[in-house]
N, C-alpha and C positions, 0 to 999 in steps of 0.2 A: 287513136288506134294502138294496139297494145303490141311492144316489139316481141311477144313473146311468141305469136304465133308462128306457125309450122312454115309457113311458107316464105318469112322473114329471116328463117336461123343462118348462121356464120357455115357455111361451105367453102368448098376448096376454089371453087369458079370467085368466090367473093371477096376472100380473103387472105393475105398472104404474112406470115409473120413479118416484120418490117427490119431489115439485117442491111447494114450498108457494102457486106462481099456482095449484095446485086449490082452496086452499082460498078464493077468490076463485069462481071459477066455480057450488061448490060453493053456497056464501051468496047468491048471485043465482039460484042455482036454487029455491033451498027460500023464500027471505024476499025477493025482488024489490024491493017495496017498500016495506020494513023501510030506517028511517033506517042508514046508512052512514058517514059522513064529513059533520064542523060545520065550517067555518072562514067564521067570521065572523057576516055574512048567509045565506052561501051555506050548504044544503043536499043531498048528493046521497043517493038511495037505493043499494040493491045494485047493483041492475039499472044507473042510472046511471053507481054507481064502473065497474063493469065493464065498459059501453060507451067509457066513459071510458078506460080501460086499453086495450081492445081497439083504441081508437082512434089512441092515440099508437102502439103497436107499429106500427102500419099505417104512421102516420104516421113512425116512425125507419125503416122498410122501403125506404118512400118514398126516404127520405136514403141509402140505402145501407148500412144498416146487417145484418149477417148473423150468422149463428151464427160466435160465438169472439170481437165485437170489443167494444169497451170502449163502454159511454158512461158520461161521467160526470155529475154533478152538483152544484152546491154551492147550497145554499137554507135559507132558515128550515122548519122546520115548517108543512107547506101540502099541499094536496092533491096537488102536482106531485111534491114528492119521494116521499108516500106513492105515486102513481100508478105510477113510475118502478122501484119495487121490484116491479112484475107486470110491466109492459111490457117491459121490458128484458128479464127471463127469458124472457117470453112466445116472445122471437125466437130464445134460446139465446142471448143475449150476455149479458155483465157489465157490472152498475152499478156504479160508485166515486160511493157517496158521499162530498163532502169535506166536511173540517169549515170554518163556516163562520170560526173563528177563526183560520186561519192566514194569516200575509203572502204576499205575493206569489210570492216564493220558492219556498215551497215547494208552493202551489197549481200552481205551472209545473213542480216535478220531479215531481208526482201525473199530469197530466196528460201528460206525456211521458213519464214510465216507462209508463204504464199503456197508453198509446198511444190515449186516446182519438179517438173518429173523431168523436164528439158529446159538445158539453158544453151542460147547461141549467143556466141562470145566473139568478140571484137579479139583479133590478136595485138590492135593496135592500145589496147590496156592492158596486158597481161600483169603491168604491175599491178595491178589495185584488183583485178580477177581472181588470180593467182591465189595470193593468202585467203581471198575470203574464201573458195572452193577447200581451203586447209581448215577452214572454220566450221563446215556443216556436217551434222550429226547423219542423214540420209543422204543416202546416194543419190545420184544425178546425172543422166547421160550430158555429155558437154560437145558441142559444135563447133568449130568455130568459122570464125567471118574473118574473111580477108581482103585485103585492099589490093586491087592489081597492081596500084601503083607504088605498095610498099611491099612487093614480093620477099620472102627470108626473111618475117620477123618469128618469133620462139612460138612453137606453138602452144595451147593451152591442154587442149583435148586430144583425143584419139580421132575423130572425125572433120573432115571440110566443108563447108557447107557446098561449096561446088559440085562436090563428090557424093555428095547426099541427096544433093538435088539430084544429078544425072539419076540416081537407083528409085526415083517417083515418076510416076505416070502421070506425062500432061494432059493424060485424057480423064485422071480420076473424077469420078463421079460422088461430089463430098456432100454429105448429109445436111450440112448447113445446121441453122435454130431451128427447132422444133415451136419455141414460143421466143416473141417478141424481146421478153423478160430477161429472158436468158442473157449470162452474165460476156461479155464479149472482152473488159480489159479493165485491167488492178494496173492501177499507178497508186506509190506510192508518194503520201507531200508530209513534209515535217510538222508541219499543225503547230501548237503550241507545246509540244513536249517533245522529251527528247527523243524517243522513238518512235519512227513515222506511222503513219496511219494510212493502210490501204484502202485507197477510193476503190469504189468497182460502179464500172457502165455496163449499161445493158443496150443492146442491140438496136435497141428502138432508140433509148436515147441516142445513140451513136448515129444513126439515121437520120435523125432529126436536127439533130444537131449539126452534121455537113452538110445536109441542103438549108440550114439556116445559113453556115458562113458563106458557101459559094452566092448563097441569093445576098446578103449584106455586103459582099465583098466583089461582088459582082463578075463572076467565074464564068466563063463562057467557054464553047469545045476551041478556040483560040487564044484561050487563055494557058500564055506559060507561066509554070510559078517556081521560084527558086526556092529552095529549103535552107535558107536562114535560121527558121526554128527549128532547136529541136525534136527530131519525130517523138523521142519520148517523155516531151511537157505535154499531157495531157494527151496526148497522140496524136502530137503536133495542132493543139487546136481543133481535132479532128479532119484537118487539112489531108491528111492520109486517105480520107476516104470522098473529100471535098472535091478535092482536084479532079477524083476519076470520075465522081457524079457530072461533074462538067466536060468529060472527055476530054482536059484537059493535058498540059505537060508538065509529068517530075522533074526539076534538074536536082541533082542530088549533091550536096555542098557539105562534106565532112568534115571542113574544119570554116572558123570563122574570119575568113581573114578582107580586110578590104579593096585591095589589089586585086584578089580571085575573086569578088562580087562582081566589083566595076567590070572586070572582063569577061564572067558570065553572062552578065546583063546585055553587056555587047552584042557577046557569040552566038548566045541564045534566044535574042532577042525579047528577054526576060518582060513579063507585065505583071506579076505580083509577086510579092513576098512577107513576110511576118518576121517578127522580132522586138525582141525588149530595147530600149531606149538605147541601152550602152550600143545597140548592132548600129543603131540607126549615127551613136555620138561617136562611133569608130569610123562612118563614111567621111562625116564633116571633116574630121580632123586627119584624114588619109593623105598623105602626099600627094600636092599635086602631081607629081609622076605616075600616080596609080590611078589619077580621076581619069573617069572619061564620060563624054557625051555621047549620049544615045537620042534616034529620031523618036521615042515612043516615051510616052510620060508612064512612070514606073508606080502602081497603088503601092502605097509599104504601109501596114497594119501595124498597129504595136502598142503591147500592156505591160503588167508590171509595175510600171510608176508612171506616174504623167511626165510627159518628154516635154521637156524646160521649151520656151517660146521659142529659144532662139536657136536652137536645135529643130524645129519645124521648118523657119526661117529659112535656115544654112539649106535643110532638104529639101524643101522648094525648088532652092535657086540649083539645085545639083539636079531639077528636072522626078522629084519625086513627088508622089501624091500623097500626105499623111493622113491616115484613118487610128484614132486611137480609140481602142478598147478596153472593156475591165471584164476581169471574172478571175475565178479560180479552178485547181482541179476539180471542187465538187461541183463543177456544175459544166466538165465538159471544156473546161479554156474559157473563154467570151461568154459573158451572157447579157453585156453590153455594149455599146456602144455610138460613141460621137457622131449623130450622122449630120454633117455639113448642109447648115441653111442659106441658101440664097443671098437672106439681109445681110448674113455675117457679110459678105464682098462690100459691102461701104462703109465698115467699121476700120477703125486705123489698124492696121499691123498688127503693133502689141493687143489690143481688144480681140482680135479675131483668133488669134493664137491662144489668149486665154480663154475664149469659151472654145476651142481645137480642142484642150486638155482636159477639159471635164470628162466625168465618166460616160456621160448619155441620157441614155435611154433602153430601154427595153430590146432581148434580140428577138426575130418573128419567135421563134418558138419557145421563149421565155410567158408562161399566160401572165403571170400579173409580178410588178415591181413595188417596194414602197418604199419610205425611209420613212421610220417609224418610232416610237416609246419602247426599246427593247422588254419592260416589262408591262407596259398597257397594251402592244400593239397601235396603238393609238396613232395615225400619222402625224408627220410632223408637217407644220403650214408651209407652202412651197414662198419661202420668205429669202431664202438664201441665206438664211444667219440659224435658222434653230438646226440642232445637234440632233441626228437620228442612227439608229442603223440601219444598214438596208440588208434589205432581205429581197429573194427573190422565192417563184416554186414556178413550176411549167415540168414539160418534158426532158426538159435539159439539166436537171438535177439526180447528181448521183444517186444510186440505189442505198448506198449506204458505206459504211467503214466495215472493210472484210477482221469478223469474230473480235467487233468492239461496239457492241449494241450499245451500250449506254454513252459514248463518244458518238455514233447514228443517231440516238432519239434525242440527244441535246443539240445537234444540229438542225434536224428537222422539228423540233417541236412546234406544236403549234400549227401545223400546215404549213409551216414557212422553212427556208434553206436561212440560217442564220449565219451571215456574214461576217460580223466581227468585227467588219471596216463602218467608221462612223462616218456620216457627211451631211449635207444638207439638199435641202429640193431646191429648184427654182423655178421661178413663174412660169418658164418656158416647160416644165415638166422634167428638165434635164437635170440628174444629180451631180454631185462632186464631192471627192472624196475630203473629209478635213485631218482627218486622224484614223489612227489601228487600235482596237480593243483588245487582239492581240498582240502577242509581243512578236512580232514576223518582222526581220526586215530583209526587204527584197533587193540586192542586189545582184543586177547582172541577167534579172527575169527571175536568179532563184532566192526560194526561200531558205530563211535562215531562222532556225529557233533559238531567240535567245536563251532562252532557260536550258539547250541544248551545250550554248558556250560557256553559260554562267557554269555551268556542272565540271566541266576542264579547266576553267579557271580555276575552281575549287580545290579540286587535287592537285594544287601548285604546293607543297608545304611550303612557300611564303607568303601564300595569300590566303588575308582570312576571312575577306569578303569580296563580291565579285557583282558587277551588273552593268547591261549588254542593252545598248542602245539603238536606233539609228541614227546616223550623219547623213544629211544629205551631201548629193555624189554628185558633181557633172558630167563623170564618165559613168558611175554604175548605177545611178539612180539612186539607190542608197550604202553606207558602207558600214561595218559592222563598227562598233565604239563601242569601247569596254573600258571601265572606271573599276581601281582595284587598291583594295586597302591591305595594307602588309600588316601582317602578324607582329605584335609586340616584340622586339630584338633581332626580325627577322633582316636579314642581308638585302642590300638594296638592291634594286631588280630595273632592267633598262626597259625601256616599250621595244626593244628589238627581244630579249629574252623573253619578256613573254609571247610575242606575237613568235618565235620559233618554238617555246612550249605547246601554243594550242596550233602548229603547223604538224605535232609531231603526234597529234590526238586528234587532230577531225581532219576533214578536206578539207581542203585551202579556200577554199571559195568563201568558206563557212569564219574560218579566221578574223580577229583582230584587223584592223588595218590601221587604229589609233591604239591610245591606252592611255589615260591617266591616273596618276597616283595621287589618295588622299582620302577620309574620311568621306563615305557617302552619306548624302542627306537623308532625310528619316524621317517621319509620323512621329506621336509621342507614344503609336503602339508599334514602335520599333519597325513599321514596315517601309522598304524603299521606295524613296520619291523617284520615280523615274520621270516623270514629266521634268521635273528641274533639270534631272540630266541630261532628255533631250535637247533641252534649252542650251545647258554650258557646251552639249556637243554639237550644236550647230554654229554657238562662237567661236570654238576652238580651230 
């Protein structure tokens, strides 16, 4: 029968563009006032968060803001950022969440690539805000966000976000996506070069994608989830809009500390959370004075690096459930994951823990996964020893790199989302990673471009070569390692001088944390070995 007929076509009764501010609308319709969003003292219901939402749209409408234009952001975990991922959509524009760790620098190339028209600002960065706002060529209305709990810090902007809220109608009536397509949020991720690369989701993927993780991660309307990750890696996993599809509850956690988990987990009676390895290696190693026991066994998700066995282990016995995942920003956070077999329960300890860490599997709304011949496509036999890349495509894959097409079609060529990370299949179907094709290394959850540090290394006038490793971390999963060869008659230079050189050129996160001196190894066509040097940086 042919879909083309008359009485088959796409009507309004049939079809709805697919936007996850429904599921927003949705939770204030059925549970009004059913708790929503903790941060702090402060409580709001459904009904509130959504008036709340509805409010600031009104309120960016106000500013001029329309369908297609940017706002961005950069904030701790607070209800403004959670707010900010419905309101934005609400009007058909895009949020760039940033991260709150980057220098000034590169918060002014996010902001002027991205062309935002509104930025809402944490006053609790105004160092690192501050100069970049001195950095950008167009103007930009500026908001800012404030923490009740740190009333009188400098302000940034002319406006409150409090104050901006009140002047929006929580009754606005916002236009939403017109189509599916439409672009909903630009994160930027370092990729392998020094200047990052804006991802952008669309609508549908964002949709797709949080009723994938509330179904993988198993979210229910009594499910509480603490915000350990941050909102703006990937838009917390799409957790942002996860949670509310499940009617469940925000607690809102601005800073990472292990003391204030354990005792959210308590007060709030906490049952899921996310986080990179190090969140999870800051529990184990918390003072006993900070731990505490909870009646309810707590899920904690977490990617970035596979979290060491015995870091699984410790979180067990501290009453937690571990789910490890992989993915990246281009594809939404997750588009894997460990899901726990039955058999694993009779395997010893250490066995069960190392197939915990593998990558997985497939997430529902990833369609198809391989590890494969990067340049045959060719899969590789599920042997657990042959070298592939894996690749994924489905609906959970970015739309593309915002006005860098040729970095878009070398990612997606091919019909496939090219990953970069190498690994191997095994019999059970489940991948694992062995190695990085690029040069990333993740500590801490974030990425780091080495070719980003190699470049500051460079401008040392006493170094005349430079290259940026990983080391494996037991606290950050991995740490940044830099091997640097000094200029003929050059002054001798300490690992502390150079690690306050590139503290004094990038964020710190991104820095040194070793440094050796010496002649780096080489090809006979002059290029650097860095496999070798991963090697001497995992002896060292």
């Amino acid at each position: 029968m042919s879909e083309e007929r008359e009485e088959l076509k796409r009507r309004e009764a049939n079809f709805t563009p697919l936007s996850p501010v429904s599921f927003l609308k949705r939770a204030a319709a059925i549970w009004p006032d059913r708790l929503a969003v903790v941060d702090g003292e402060r409580r709001f219901t459904y009904r509130e968060f959504h008036g709340r939402c509805r409010a600031l749209a009104d309120a960016l409408r106000q500013r001029g803001v329309k369908r297609g234009d940017t706002v961005a952001i950069l904030a701790a975990n607070s209800p403004a950022l959670l707010e900010a991922h419905y309101a934005v959509p609400m009007l058909g524009a895009m949020l760039n969440p940033i991260n709150i760790r980057l220098d000034p620098a590169a918060i002014a190339f996010c902001l002027a690539h991205g062309e935002a028209r509104v930025f809402l600002a944490d006053r609790g960065f105004a160092e690192t805000i501050s100069p970049a706002l001195e950095k950008l060529e167009h103007g930009i209305q500026v908001i800012d966000v404030t923490d009740p709990e740190q009333p009188g810090l400098p302000a940034i902007g002319a406006q409150e976000y409090e104050e901006v809220l009140a002047g929006g109608d929580s009754g606005f009536e916002a236009p939403g996506a017109r189509d599916e397509w439409e672009s909903i949020c630009l994160l930027y991720t370092s990729g392998t070069t020094g200047n990052p690369k804006g991802v952008v989701y669309s609508h549908r993927g964002a949709y797709l994608s949080a009723l994938s993780n509330a179904l993988t991660f198993g979210l229910s309307h009594e499910s509480i989830y603490l915000w350990t990750l941050p909102m703006f890696h990937c838009s917390g996993w799409t957790f942002t809009w996860a949670v509310t599809a499940a009617c469940g509850v925000h607690v809102c956690l601005r800073k990472v500390e292990p003391g204030r988990i354990f005792a959210l987990i308590g007060e709030e009676n906490v049952t899921h959370m996310c986080g990179a390895p190090i969140v999870l290696n800051m529990l184990v190693h918390a003072p006993e004075s900070e731990k505490r026991t909870f009646p309810q066994r707590v899920k904690v998700a977490t990617g970035g690096a596979a979290p060491p066995s015995t870091v699984i282990r410790e979180m067990e016995r501290l009453g937690f459930e571990v789910l490890h995942l992989y993915g990246a920003t281009e594809t939404y956070g997750p588009s894997t994951f460990c899901a726990p077999q039955s058999a694993w329960n009779g395997l010893t300890e250490e066995k069960r823990h190392a197939m915990m860490a593998r990558q997985g599997i497939p997430y529902p709304m990833i369609e198809d996964m391989m590890i494969a011949d990067p340049a045959t496509l060719a899969p590789v036999p599920r042997d657990a020893g042959t070298i592939g890349e894996l690749m994924v495509r489905g609906n959970s894959v970015m739309k593309g790199y915002l006005k860098n097409p040729a970095a878009t079609d070398d990612a997606l060529r091919d019909g496939w989302y090219r990953s970069g990370d190498l690994g191997v299949w095994h019999d059970d179907g489940y991948f694992e990673i062995k190695d990085r094709s690029k040069d990333i290394i993740i500590t801490g959850g974030e990425n780091v471009s080495s070719l980003e540090v190699e470049e500051v290394l460079y401008r040392h006038p006493d170094i005349m070569e430079a290259a940026v490793v990983a080391k494996p971390d037991e606290t950050w999963g991995e740490a940044v390692f830099a091997f640097v060869d000094l200029k003929p008659g050059a002054k001798p230079l300490s690992e502390a001088e150079v690690i306050a050189f590139c503290r004094d050129n990038l964020a710190h996160f991104k820095c040194p944390r070793h440094v050796a001196f010496g002649p780096l190894p080489k090809t006979s066509t002059g290029k650097i070995q860095k496999f070798v040097l991963r090697e001497r940086a995992k002896e060292a």
